[in-house]
C-alpha positions as CSV (number, residue, x, y, z in Angstrom):
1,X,-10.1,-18.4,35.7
2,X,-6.6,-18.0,37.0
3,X,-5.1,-15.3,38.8
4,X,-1.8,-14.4,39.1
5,X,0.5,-13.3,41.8
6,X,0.8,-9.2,42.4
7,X,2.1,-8.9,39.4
8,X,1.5,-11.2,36.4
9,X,4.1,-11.7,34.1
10,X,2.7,-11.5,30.5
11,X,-1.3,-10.9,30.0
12,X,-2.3,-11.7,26.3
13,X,-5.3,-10.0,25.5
14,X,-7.5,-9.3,22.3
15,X,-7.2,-5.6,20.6
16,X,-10.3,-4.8,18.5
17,X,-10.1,-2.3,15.6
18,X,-12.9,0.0,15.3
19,X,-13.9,-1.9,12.1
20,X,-13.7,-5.4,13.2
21,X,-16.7,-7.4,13.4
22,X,-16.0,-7.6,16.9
23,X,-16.6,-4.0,17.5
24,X,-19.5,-2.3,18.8
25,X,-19.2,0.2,15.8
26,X,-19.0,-2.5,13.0
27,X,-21.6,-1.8,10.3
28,X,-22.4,-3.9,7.5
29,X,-23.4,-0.8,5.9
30,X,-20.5,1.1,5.8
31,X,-19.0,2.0,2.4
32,X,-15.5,2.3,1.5
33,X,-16.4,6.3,1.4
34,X,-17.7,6.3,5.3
35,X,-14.2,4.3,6.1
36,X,-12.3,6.9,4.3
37,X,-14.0,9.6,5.9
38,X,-12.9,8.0,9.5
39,X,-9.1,7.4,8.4
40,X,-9.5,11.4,7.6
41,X,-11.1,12.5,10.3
42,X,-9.6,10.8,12.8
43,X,-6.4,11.4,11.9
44,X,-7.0,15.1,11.4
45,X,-8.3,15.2,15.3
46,X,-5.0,13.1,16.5
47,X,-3.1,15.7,14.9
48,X,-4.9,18.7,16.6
49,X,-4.8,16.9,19.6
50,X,-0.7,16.8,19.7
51,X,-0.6,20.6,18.4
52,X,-2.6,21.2,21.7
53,X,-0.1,19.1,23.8
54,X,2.7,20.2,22.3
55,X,1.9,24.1,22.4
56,X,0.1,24.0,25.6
57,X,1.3,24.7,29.2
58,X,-1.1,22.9,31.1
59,X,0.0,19.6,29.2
60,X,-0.4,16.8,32.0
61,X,-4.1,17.8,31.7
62,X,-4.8,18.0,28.3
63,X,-4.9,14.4,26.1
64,X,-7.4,13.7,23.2
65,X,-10.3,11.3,23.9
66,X,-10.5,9.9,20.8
67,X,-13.1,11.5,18.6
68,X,-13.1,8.9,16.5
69,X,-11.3,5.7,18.4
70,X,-9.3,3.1,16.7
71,X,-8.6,0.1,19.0
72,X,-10.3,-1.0,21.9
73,X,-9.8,-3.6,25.2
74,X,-12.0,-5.5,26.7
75,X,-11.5,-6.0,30.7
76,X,-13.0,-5.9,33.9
77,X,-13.3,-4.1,37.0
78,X,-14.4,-5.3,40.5
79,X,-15.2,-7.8,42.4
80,X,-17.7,-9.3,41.2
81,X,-16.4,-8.1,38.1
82,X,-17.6,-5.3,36.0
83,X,-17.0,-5.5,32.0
84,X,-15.3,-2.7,30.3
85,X,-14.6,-1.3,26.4
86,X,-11.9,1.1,26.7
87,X,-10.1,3.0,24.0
88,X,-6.3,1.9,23.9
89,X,-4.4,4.7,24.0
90,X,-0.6,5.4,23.9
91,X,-0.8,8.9,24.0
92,X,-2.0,9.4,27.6
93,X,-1.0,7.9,31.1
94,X,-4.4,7.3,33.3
95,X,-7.2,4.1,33.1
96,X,-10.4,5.5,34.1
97,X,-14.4,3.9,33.8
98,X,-17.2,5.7,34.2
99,X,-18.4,4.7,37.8
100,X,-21.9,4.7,39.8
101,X,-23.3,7.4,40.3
102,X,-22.3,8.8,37.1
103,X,-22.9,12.0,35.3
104,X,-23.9,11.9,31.7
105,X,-24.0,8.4,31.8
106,X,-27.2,7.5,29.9
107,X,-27.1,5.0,27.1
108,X,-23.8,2.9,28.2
109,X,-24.9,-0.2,27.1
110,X,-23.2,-2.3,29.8
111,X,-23.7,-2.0,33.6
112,X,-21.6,0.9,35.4
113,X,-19.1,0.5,38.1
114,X,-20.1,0.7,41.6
115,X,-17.8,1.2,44.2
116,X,-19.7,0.8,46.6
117,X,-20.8,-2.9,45.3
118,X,-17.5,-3.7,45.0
119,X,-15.7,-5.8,47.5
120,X,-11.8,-5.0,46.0
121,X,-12.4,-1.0,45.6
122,X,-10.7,1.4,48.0
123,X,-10.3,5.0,47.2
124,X,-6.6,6.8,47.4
125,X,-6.0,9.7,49.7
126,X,-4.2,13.0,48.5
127,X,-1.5,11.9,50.5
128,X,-0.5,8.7,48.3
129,X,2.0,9.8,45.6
130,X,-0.3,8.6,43.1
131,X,-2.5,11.4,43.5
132,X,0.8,13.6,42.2
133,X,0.8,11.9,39.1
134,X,-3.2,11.8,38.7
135,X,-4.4,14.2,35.9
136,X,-5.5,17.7,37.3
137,X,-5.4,16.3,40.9
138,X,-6.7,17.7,44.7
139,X,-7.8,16.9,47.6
140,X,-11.7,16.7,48.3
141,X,-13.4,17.8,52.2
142,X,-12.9,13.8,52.9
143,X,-8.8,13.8,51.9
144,X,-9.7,11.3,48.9
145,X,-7.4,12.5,45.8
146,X,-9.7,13.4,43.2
147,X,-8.6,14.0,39.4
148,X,-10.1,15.8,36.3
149,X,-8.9,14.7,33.0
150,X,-9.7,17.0,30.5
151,X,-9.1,16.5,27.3
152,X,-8.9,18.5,23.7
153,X,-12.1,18.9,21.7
154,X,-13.8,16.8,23.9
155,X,-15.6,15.7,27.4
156,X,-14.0,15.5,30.4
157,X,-13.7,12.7,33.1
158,X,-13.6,13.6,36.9
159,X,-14.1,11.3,40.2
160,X,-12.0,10.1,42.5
161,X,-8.6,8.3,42.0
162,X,-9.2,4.3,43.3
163,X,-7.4,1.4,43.4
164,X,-9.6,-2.1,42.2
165,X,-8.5,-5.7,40.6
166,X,-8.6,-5.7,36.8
167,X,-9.1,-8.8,35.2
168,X,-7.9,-9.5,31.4
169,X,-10.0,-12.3,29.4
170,X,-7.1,-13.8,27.6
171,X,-7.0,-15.7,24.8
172,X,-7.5,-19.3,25.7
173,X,-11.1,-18.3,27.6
174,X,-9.3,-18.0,30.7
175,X,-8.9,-14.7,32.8
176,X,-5.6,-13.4,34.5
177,X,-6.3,-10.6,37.7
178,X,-4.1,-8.3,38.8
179,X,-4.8,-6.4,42.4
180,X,-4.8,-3.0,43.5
181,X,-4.6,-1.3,40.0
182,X,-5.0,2.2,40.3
183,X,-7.5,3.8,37.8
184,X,-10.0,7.1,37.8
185,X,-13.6,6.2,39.2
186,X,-15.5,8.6,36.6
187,X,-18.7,10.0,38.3
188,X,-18.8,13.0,35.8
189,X,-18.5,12.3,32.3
190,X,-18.6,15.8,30.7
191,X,-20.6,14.9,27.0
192,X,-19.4,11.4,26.6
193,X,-23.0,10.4,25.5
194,X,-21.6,6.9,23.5
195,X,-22.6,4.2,25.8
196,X,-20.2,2.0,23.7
197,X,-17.1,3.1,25.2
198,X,-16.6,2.8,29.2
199,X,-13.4,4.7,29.6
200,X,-9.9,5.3,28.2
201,X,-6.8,2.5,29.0
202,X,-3.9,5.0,28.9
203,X,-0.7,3.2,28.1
204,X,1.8,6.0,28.2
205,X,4.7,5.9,30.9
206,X,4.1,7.7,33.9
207,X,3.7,6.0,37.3
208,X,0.3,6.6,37.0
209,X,-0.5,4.3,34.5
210,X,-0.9,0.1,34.3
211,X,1.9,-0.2,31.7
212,X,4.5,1.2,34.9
213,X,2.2,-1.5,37.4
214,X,3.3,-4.0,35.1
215,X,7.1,-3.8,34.5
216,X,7.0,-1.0,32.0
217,X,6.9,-3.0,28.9
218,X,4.4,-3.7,26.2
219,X,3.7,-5.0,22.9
220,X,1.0,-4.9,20.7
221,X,0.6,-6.7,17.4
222,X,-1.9,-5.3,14.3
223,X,-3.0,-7.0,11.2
224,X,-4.4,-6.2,8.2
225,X,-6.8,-3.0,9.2
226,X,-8.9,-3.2,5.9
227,X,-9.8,-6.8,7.0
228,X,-13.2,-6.8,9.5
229,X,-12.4,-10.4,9.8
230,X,-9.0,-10.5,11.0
231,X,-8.8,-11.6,14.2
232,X,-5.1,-11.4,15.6
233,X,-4.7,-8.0,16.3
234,X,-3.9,-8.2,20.1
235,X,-2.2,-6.2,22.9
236,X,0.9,-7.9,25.6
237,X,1.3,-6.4,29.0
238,X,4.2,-7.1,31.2
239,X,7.6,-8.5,31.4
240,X,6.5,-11.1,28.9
241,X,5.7,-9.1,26.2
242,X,7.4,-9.7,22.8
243,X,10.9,-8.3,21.4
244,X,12.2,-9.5,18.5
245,X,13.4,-8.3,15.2
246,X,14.8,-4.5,15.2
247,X,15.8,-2.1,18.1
248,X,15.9,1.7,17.7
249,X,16.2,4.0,21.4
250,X,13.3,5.3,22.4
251,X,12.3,8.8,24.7
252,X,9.7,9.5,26.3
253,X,8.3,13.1,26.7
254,X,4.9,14.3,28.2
255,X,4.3,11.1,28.1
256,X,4.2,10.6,24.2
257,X,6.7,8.0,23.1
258,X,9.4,9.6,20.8
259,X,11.3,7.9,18.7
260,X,14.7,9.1,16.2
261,X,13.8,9.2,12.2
262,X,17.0,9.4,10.0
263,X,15.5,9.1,6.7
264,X,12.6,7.8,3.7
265,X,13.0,5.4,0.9
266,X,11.3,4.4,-1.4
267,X,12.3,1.2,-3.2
268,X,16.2,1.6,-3.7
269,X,16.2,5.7,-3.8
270,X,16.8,7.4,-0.7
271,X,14.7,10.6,-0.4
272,X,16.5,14.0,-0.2
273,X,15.9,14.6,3.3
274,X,17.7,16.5,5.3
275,X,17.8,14.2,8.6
276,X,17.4,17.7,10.8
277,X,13.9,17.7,9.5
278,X,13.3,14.9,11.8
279,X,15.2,15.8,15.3
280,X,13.6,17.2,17.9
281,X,14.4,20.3,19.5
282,X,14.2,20.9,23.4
283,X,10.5,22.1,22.8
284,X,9.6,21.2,19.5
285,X,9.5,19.1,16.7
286,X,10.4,15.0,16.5
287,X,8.9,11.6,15.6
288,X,6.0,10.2,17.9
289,X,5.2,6.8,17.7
290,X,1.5,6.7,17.4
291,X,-1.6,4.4,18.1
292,X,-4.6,7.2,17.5
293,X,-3.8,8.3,14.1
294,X,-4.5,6.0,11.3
295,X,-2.4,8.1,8.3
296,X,1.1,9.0,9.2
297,X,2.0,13.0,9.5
298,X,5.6,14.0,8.2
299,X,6.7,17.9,8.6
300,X,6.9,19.7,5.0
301,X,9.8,19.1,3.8
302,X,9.8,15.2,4.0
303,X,5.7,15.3,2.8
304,X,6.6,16.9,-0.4
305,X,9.9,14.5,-1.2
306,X,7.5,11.6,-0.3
307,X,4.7,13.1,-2.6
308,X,7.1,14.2,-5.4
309,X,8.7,10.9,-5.5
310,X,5.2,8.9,-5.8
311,X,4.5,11.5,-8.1
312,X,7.8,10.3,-10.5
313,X,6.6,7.0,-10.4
314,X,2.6,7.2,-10.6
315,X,1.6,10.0,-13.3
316,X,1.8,8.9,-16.4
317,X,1.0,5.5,-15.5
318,X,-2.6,6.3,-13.8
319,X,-4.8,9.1,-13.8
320,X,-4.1,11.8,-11.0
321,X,-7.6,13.0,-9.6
322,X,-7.1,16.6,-8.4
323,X,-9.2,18.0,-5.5
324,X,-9.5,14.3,-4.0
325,X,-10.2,13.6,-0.3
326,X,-6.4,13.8,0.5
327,X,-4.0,16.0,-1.4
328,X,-2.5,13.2,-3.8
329,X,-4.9,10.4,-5.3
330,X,-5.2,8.9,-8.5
331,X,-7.6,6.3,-9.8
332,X,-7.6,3.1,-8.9
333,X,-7.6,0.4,-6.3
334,X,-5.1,-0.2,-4.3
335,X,-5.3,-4.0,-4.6
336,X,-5.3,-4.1,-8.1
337,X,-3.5,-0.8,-9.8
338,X,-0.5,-0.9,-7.2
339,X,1.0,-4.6,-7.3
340,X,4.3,-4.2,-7.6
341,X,4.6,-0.8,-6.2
342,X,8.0,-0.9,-4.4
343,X,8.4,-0.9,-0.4
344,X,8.4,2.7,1.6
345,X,11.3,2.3,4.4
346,X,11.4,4.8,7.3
347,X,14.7,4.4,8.4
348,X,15.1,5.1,12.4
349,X,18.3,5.3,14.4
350,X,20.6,1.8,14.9
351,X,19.7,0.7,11.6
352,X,15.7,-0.3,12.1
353,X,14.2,-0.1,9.0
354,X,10.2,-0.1,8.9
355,X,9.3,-1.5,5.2
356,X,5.4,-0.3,4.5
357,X,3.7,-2.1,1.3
358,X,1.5,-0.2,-0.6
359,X,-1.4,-0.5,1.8
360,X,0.5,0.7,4.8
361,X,0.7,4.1,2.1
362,X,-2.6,4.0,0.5
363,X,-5.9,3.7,1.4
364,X,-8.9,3.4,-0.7
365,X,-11.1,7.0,-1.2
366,X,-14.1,5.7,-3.2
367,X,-14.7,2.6,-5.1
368,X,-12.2,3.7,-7.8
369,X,-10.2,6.4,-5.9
370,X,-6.9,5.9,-3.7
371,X,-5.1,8.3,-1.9
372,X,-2.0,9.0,0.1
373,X,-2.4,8.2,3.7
374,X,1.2,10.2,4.4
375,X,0.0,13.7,4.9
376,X,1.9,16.8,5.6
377,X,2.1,18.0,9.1
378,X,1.7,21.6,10.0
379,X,2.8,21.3,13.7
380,X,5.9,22.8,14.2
381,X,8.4,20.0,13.0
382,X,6.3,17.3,14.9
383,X,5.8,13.8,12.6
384,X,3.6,11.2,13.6
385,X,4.1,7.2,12.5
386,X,0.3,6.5,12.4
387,X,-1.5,3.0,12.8
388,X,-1.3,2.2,9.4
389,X,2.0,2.2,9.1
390,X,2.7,-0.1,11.5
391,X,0.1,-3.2,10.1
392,X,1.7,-6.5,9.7
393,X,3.9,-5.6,12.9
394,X,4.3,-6.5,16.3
395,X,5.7,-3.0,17.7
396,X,7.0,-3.7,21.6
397,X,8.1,-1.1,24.0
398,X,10.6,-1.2,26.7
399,X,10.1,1.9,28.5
400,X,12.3,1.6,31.2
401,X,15.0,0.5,28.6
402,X,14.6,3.2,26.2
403,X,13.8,0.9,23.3
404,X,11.2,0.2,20.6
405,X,11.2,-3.2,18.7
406,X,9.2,-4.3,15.9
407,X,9.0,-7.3,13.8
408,X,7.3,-7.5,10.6
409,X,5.1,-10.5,11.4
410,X,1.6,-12.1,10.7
411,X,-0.1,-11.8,14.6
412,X,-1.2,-15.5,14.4
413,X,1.8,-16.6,14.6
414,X,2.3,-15.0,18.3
415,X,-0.8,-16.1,19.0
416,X,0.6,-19.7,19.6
């Protein structure tokens, strides 16, 4: 194992989809049905999750832990090290691990953090300015800062705000450290019964979190999601993580990254979309950027020129089946009934284009059923870009430059 100075550079690491066989979730067992029912339900939860952020007051406290989790990194904490599964998640700031003793903490199937075994652990006072940026944050009798994440339809995570080494397996078998990373110690758990999951990796953009400890840039790369095989899918921290292909600016509010949507096509036809649908206002409204939600979530009036336009092209050709899982499906597979069905391009601001084949649009309902995986959003005028949407890219954020890249891309390639 290596480890790095302060601050490492680049740390490669492996991203596991929920359906991988490298997951703790992966059943052979599944059917195409339970997988639909996940892409659903999930996505459904991701979007009440952001209708709570965005409507809510108390919104530095209130972030989703995901219901139904999508991707997932493997570190560890300590010294000696501790091994961690935590969710990845760009829509919220803090890393936290359930930590010894631990609330609720019966079942997790790996060993729990102890602090007090743990020769690189120190606690933070309230008086470091972490403790400012720590989810609903104050001081305990002893001065030690002590935060309480709470999240939407869901448990809760309180301890104490620490600093510890995290060390990163990366991809070669050898391991990369980086000191003094400051994450929640979780002694109370609220209900997080699944002994699976250790705790959340928050890379949004607040000091808080590791993405700002390591230079404020990241880059993750995803494959083919139907594919339990596929192995690439993989997550970049640091300086070194990869930009190429298009630039479009990128904001960051509450923490969620924003970015600017100018328009749909599909094939050659641009949609008749009024680009105001997309902008967002100083409240409300705009385009996240979005690594929770598998289906993608478009306000009405872009939804129903999407819809009406696969509409023009489908019926007719295959059989429409009405009262379907999602609110447009026909019958089919997408493999075999939509060859040929021409590229959907969201077109975002400096003239980055994101081309999604057919099974970036579509996912399959049943053995013979597909549906839309664009759903209308009833959030006022917020659209998400879900997971699916960005397979077959590697999607890299410069925070502290404004700026989202992405490259259409098989992740092999980067895994050179």
């Amino acid at each position: 194992a290596t480890t790095n100075g302060s601050s490492p550079r680049r740390i490669v690491t492996r991203l596991i989809h929920r359906d991988s066989l490298l997951s703790p979730y992966y059943n052979p067992n599944d059917t195409i049905t339970d997988r639909a029912t996940r892409i659903l339900q999930s996505s459904t939860a991701r979007l009440a999750y952001f209708e709570a952020k965005v409507l809510e007051t108390s919104v530095h406290q209130l972030n989703l832990i995901p219901s139904f989790p999508e991707l997932f990194v493997n570190f560890s904490l300590g010294h000696p090290p501790i091994r961690q599964l935590a969710v990845m998640d760009t829509g919220s700031n803090l890393l936290w691990v359930r930590c010894a003793p631990c609330r609720n903490c019966r079942g997790q199937a790996t060993p729990v953090l102890d602090p007090l075994r743990s020769s690189t652990y120190s606690s933070l006072s309230c008086r470091t300015p972490y403790c400012s940026y720590a989810p609903g944050s104050k001081c305990d009798r002893s001065d030690w800062c002590i935060y309480n994440q709470t999240y939407y339809d869901g448990p809760s995570s309180r301890g104490v705000l620490a600093k510890d080494q995290v060390t990163f397996e990366t991809r070669d078998d050898g391991a990369i450290t980086v000191p003094d990373v400051v994450f929640g110690c979780g002694h109370e758990n609220g209900k997080f019964r699944d002994g699976r999951v250790t705790g959340i990796l928050g890379l949004g953009a607040r000091m808080i979190s590791l993405v700002s400890r390591l230079g404020s840039r990241f880059s993750y790369c995803i494959g083919n999601l139907m594919d339990p095989s596929y192995e690439y899918n993989h997550l970049i921290l640091g300086e070194g993580a990869i930009f190429q292909g298009y630039s479009t600016p990128l904001e960051v509010v509450q923490g969620l990254y924003y970015v600017t949507l100018e328009g749909i096509s599909i094939g050659p036809k641009r949609l008749d979309i009024d680009r105001n649908a997309f902008r967002r206002t100083r409240r409300h409204g705009g385009v996240v950027m979005d690594s929770g939600s598998p289906m993608t979530w478009l306000v009405e009036k872009a939804a129903r020129a999407v819809h009406g336009e696969v509409r023009s092209l489908m019926d007719g050709v295959l059989e429409r089946v009405p009262n379907g899982p999602s609110s447009l499906c026909y019958r089919g597979t997408v493999g075999r009934d939509l060859v040929g069905f021409p590229a959907t391009t969201l077109h975002f601001a400096g003239g980055a284009d994101l081309g999604l084949e057919a099974a970036s649009v579509f996912y399959q309902a049943k053995d013979d059923v597909f549906c839309i995986a664009v759903a209308r959003s009833d959030v006022e005028g917020l659209s998400i870009i879900g997971l699916m949407a960005q397979q077959y890219y590697n999607m890299a954020y410069d925070v502290a430059g404004k700026k989202l890249s992405f490259q259409r891309i098989d992740c092999a390639l980067l895994d050179e």
